[in-house]
MOPAC internal coordinates of N, CA, C and O (Angstrom, degrees):
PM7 1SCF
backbone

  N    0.0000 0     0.00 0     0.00 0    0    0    0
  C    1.4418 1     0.00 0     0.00 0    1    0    0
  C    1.5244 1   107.44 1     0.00 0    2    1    0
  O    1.2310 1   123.22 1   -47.26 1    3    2    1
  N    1.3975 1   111.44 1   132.74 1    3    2    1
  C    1.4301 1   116.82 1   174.92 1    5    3    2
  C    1.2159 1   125.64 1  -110.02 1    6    5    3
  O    1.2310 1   119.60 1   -66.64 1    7    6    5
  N    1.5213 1   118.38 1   113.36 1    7    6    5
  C    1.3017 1   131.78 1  -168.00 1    9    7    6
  C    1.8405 1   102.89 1   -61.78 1   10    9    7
  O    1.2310 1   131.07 1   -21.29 1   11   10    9
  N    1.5977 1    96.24 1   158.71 1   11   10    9
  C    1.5041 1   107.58 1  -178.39 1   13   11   10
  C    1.2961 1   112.20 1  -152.34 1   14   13   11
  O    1.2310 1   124.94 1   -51.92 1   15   14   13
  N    1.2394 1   108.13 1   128.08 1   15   14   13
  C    1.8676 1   114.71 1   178.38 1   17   15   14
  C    1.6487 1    98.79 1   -38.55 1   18   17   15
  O    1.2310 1   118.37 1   -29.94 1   19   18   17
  N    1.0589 1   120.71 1   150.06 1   19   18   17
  C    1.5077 1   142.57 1   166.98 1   21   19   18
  C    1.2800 1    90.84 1   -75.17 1   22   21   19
  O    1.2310 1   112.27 1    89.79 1   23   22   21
  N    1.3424 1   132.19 1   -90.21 1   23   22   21
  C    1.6013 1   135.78 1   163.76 1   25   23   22
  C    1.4060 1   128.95 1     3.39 1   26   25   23
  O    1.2310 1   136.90 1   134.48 1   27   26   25
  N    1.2180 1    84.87 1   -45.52 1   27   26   25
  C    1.8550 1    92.07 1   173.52 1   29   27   26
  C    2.1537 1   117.52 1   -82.01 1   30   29   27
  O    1.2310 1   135.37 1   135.62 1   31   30   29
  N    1.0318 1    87.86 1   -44.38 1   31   30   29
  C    1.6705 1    83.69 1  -178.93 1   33   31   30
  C    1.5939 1   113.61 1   -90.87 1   34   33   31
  O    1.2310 1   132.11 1   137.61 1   35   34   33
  N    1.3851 1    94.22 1   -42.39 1   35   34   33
  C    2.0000 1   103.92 1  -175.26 1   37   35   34
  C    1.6441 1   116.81 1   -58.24 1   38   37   35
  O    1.2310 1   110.51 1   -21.48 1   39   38   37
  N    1.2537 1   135.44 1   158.52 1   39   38   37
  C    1.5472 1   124.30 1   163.35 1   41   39   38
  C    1.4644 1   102.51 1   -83.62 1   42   41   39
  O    1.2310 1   115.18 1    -0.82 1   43   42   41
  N    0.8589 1   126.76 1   179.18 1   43   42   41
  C    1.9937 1   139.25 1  -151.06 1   45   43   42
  C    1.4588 1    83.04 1   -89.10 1   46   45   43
  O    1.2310 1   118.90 1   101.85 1   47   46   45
  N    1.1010 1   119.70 1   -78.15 1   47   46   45
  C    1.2554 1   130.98 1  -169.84 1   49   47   46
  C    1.6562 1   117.92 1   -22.75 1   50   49   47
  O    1.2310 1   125.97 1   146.57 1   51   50   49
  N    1.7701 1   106.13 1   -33.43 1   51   50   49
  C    1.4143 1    90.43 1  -174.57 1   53   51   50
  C    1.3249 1    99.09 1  -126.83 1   54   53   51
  O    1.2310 1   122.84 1  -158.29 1   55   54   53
  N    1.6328 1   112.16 1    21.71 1   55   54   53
  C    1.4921 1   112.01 1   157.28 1   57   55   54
  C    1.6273 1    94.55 1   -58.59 1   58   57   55
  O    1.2310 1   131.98 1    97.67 1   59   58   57
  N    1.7495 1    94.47 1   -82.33 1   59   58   57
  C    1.6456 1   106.68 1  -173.63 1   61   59   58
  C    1.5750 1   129.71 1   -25.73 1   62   61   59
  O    1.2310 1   126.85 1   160.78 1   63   62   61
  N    1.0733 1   104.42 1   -19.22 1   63   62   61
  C    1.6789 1   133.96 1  -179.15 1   65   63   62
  C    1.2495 1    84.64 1   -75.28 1   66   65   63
  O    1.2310 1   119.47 1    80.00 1   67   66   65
  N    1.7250 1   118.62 1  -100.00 1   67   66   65
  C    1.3509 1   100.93 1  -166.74 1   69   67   66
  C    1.4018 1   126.78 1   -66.24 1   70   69   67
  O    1.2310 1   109.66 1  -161.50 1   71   70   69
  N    1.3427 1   136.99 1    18.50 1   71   70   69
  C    1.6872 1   141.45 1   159.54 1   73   71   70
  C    0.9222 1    94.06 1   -75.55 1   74   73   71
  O    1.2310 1    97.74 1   168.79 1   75   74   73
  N    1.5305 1   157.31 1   -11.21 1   75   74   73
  C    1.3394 1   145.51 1   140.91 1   77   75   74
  C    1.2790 1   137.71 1   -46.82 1   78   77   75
  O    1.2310 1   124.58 1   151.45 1   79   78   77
  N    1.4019 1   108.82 1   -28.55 1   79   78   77
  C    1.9592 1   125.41 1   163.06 1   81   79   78
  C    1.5176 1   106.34 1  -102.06 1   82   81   79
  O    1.2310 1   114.55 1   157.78 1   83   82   81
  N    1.4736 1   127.93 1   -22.22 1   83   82   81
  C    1.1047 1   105.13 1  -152.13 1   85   83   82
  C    1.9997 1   102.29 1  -161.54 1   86   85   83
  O    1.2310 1   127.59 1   -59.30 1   87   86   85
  N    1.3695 1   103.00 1   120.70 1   87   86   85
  C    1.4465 1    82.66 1  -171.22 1   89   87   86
  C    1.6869 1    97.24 1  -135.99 1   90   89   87
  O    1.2310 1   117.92 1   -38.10 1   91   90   89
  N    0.8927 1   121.56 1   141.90 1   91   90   89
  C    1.6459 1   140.72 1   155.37 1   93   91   90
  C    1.6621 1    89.90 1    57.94 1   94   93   91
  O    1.2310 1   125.84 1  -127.86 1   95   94   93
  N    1.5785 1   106.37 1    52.14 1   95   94   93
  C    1.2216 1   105.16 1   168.85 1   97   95   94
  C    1.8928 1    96.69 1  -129.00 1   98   97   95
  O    1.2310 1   122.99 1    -2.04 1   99   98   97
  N    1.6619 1   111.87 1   177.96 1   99   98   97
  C    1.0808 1    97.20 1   152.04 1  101   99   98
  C    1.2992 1   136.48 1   -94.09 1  102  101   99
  O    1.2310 1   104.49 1   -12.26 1  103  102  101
  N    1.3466 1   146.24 1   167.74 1  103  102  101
  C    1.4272 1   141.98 1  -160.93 1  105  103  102
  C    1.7202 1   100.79 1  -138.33 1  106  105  103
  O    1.2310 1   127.98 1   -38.77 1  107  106  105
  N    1.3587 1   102.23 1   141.23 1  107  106  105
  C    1.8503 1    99.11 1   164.25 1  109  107  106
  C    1.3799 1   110.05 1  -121.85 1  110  109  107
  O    1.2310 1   117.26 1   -53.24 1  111  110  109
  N    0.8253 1   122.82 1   126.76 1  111  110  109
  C    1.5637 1   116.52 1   161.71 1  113  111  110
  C    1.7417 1    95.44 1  -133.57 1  114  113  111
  O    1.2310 1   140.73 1   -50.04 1  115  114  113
  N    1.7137 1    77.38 1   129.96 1  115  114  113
  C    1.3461 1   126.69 1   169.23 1  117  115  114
  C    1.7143 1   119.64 1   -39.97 1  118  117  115
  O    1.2310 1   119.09 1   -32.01 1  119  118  117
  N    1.2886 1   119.35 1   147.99 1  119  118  117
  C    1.6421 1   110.33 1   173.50 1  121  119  118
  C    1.4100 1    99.39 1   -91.72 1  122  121  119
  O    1.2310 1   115.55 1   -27.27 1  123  122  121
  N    1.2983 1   126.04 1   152.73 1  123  122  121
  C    1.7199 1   118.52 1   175.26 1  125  123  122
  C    0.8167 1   107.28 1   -81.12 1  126  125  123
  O    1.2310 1   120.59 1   -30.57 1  127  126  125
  N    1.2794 1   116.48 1   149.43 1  127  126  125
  C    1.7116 1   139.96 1   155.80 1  129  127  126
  C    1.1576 1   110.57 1   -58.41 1  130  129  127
  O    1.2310 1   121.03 1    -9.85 1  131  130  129
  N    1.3914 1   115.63 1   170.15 1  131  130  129
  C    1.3913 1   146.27 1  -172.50 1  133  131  130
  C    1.4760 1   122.30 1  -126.77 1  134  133  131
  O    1.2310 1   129.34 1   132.53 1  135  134  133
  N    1.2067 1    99.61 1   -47.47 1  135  134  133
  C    1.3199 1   106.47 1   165.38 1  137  135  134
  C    1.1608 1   105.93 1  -157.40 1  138  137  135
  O    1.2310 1   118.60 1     7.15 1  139  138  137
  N    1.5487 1   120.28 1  -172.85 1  139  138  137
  C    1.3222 1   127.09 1   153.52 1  141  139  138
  C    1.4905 1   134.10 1   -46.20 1  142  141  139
  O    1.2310 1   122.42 1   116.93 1  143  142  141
  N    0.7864 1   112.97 1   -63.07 1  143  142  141
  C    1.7089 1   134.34 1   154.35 1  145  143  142
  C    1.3998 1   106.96 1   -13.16 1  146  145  143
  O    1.2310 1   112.65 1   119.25 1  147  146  145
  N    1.4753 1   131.47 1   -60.75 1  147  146  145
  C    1.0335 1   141.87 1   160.58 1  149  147  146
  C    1.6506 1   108.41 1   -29.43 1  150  149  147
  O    1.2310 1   129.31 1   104.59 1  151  150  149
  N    1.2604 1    99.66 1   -75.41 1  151  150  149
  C    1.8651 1   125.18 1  -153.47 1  153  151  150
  C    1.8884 1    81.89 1   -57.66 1  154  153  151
  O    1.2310 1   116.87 1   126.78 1  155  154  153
  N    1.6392 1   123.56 1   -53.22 1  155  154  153
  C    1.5302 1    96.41 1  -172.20 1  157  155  154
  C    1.4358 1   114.77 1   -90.13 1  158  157  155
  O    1.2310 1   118.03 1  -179.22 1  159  158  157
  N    1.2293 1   121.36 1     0.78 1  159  158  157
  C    1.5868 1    92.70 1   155.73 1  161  159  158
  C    1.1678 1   126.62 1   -73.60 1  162  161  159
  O    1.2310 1   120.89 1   150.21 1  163  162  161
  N    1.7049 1   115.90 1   -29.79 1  163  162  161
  C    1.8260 1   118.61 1   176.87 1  165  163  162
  C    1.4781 1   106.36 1   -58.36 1  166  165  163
  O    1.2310 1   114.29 1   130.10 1  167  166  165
  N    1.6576 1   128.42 1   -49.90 1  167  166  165
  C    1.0831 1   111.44 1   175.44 1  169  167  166
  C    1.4265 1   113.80 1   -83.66 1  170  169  167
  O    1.2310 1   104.79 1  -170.94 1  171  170  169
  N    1.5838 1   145.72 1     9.06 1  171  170  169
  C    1.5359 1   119.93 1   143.90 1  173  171  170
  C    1.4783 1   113.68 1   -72.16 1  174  173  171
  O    1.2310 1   120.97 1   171.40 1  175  174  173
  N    1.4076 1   115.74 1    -8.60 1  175  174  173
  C    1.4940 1   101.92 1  -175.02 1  177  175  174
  C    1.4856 1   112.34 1  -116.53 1  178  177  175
  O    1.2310 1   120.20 1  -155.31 1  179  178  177
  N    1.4744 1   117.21 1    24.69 1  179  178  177
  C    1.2445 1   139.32 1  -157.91 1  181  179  178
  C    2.0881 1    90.21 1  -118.46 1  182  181  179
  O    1.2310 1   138.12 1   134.54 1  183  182  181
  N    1.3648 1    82.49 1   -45.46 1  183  182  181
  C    1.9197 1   113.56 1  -177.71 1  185  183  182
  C    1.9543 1   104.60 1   -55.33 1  186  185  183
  O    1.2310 1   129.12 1   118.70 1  187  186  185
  N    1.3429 1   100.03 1   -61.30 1  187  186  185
  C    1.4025 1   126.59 1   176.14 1  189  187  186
  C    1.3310 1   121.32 1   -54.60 1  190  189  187
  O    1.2310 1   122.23 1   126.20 1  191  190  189
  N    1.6064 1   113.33 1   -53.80 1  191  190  189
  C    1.0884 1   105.28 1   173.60 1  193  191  190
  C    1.4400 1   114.80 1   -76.22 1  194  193  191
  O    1.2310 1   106.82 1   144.60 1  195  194  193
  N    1.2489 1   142.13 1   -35.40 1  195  194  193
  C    1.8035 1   156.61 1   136.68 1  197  195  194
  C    1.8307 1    86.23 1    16.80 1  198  197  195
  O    1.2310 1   133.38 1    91.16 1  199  198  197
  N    1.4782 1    91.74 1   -88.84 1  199  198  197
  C    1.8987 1   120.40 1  -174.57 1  201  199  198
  C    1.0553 1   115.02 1   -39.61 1  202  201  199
  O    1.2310 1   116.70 1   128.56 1  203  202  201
  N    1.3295 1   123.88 1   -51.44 1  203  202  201
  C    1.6953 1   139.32 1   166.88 1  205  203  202
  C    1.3173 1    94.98 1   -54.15 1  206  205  203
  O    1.2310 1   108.16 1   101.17 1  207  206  205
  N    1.6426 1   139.72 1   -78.83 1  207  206  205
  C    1.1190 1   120.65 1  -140.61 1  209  207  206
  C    1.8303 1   106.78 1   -81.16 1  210  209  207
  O    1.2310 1   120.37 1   171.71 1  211  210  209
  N    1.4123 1   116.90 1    -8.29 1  211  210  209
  C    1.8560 1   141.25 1   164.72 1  213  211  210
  C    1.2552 1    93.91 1   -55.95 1  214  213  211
  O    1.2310 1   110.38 1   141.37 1  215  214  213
  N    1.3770 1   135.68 1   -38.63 1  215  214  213
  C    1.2408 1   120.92 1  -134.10 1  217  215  214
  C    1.9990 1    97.17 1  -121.62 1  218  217  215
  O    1.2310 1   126.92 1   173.77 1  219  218  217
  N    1.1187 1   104.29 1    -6.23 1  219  218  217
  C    1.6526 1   117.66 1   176.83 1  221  219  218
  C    1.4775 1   103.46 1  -110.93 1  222  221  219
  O    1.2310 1   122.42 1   168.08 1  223  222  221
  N    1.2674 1   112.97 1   -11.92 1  223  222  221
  C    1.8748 1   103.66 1  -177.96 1  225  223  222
  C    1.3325 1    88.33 1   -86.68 1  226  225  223
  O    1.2310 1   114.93 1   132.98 1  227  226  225
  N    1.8014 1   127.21 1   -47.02 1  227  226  225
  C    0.8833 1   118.06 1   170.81 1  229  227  226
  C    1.7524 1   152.67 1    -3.54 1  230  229  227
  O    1.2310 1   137.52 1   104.61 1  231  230  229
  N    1.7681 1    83.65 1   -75.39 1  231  230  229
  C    1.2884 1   112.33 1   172.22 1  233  231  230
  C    1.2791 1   131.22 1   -87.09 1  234  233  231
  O    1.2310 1   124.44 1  -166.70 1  235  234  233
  N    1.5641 1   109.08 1    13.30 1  235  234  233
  C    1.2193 1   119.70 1   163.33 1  237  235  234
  C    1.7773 1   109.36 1   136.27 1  238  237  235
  O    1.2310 1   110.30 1   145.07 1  239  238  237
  N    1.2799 1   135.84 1   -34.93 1  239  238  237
  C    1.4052 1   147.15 1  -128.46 1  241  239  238
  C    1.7151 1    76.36 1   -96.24 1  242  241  239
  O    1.2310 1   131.76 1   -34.96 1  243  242  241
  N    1.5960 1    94.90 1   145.04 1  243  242  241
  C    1.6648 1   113.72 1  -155.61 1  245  243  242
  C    2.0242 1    78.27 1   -97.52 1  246  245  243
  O    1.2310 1   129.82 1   -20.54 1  247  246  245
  N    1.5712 1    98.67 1   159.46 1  247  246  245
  C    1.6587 1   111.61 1   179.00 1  249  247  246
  C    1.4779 1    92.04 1   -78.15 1  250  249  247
  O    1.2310 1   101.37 1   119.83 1  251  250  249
  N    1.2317 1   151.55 1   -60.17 1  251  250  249
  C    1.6259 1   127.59 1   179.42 1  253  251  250
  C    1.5570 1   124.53 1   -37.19 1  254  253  251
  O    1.2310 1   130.81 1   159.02 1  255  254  253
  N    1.4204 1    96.75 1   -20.98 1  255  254  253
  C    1.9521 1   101.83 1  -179.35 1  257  255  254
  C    1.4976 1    96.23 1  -101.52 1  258  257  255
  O    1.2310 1   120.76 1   157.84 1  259  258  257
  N    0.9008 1   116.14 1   -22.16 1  259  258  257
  C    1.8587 1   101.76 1   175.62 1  261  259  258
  C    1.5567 1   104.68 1   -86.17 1  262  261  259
  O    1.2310 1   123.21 1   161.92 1  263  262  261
  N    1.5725 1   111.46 1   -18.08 1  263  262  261
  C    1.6626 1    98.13 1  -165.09 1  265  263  262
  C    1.8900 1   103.50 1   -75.89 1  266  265  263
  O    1.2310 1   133.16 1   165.14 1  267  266  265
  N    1.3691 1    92.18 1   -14.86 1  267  266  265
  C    2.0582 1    99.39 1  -159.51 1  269  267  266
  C    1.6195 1    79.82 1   -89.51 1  270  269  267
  O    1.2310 1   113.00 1   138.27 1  271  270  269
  N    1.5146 1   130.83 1   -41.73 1  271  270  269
  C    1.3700 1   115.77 1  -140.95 1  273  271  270
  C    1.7888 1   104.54 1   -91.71 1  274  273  271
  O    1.2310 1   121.80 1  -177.77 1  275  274  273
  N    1.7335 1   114.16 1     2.23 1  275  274  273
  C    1.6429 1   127.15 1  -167.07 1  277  275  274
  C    1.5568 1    75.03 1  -119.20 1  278  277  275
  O    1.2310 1   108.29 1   122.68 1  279  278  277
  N    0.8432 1   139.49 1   -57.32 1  279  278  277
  C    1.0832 1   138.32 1  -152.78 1  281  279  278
  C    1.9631 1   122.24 1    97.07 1  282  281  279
  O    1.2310 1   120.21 1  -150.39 1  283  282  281
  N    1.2037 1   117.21 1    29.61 1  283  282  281
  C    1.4556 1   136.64 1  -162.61 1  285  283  282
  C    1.5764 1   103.36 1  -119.04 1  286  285  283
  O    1.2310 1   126.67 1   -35.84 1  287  286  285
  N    1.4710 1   104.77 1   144.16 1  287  286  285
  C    1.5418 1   114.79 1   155.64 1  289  287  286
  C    1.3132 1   131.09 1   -32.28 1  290  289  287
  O    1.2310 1    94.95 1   -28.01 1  291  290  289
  N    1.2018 1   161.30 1   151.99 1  291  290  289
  C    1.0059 1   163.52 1   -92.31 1  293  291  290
  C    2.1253 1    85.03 1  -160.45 1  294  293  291
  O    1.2310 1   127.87 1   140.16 1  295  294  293
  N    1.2834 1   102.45 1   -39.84 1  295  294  293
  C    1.6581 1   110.41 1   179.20 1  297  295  294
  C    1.9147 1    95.14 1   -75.64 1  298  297  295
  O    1.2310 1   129.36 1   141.20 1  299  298  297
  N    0.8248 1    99.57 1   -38.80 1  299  298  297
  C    1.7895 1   115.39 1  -153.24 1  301  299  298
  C    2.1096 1    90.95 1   -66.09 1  302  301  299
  O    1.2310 1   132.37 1   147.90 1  303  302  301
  N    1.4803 1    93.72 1   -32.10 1  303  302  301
  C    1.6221 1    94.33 1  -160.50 1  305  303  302
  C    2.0059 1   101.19 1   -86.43 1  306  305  303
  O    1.2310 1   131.41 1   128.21 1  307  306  305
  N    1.9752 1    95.57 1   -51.79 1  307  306  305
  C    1.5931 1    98.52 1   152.46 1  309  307  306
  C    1.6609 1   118.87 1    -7.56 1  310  309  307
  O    1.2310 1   126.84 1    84.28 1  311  310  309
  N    1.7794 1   104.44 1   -95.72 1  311  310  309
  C    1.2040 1   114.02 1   153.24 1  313  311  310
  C    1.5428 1   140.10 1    10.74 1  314  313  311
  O    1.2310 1   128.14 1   107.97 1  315  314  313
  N    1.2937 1   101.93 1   -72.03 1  315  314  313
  C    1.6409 1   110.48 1   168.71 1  317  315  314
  C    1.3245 1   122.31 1   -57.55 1  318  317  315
  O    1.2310 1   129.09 1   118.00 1  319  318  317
  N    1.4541 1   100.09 1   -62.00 1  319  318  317
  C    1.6476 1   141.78 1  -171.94 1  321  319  318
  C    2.0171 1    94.50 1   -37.82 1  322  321  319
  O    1.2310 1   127.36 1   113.38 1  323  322  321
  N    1.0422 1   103.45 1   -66.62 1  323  322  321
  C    1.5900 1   127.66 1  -172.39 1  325  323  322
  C    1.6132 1   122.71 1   -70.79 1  326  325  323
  O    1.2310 1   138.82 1   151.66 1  327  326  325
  N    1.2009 1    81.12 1   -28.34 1  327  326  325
  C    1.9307 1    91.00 1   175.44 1  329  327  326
  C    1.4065 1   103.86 1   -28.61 1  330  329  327
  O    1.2310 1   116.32 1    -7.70 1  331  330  329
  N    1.2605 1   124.59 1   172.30 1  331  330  329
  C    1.4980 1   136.08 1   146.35 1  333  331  330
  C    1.4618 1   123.39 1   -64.53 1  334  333  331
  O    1.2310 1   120.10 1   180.00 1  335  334  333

């Protein structure tokens, strides 16, 4: 995912808007859904990749090579890895 100045795409008006919740941090916002249908395939394949990346820490593959190869934080991969 490739980050983007707020500044550059947003109008001022609702930068400053959100510098009211949130400042010189990063932010995600989500693409909308459509339906449901949508929302459970992201989480079966949200599920899948979980198992996949369980199943390579497993067998040896270090969390810096899973964080570059999912494309996730290094905390984000932790996370999975450790679950219950």
């Amino acid at each position: 995912m490739k980050y983007v100045n707020a500044k550059v795409i947003l109008p001022d008006s609702l930068v400053v808007e959100i510098q009211k919740y949130i400042q010189g941090r990063y932010l995600y916002i989500p693409c909308q859904t459509q339906s449901r249908k949508k929302n459970k395939k992201s989480s079966n394949y949200i599920r899948y990749r979980n198992e996949d990346i369980c199943k390579k820490y497993k067998s040896g593959y270090k969390i810096k090579d899973l964080a570059e190869e999912f494309y996730l934080s290094i905390d984000s991969i932790k996370k999975i890895v450790y679950a219950k």
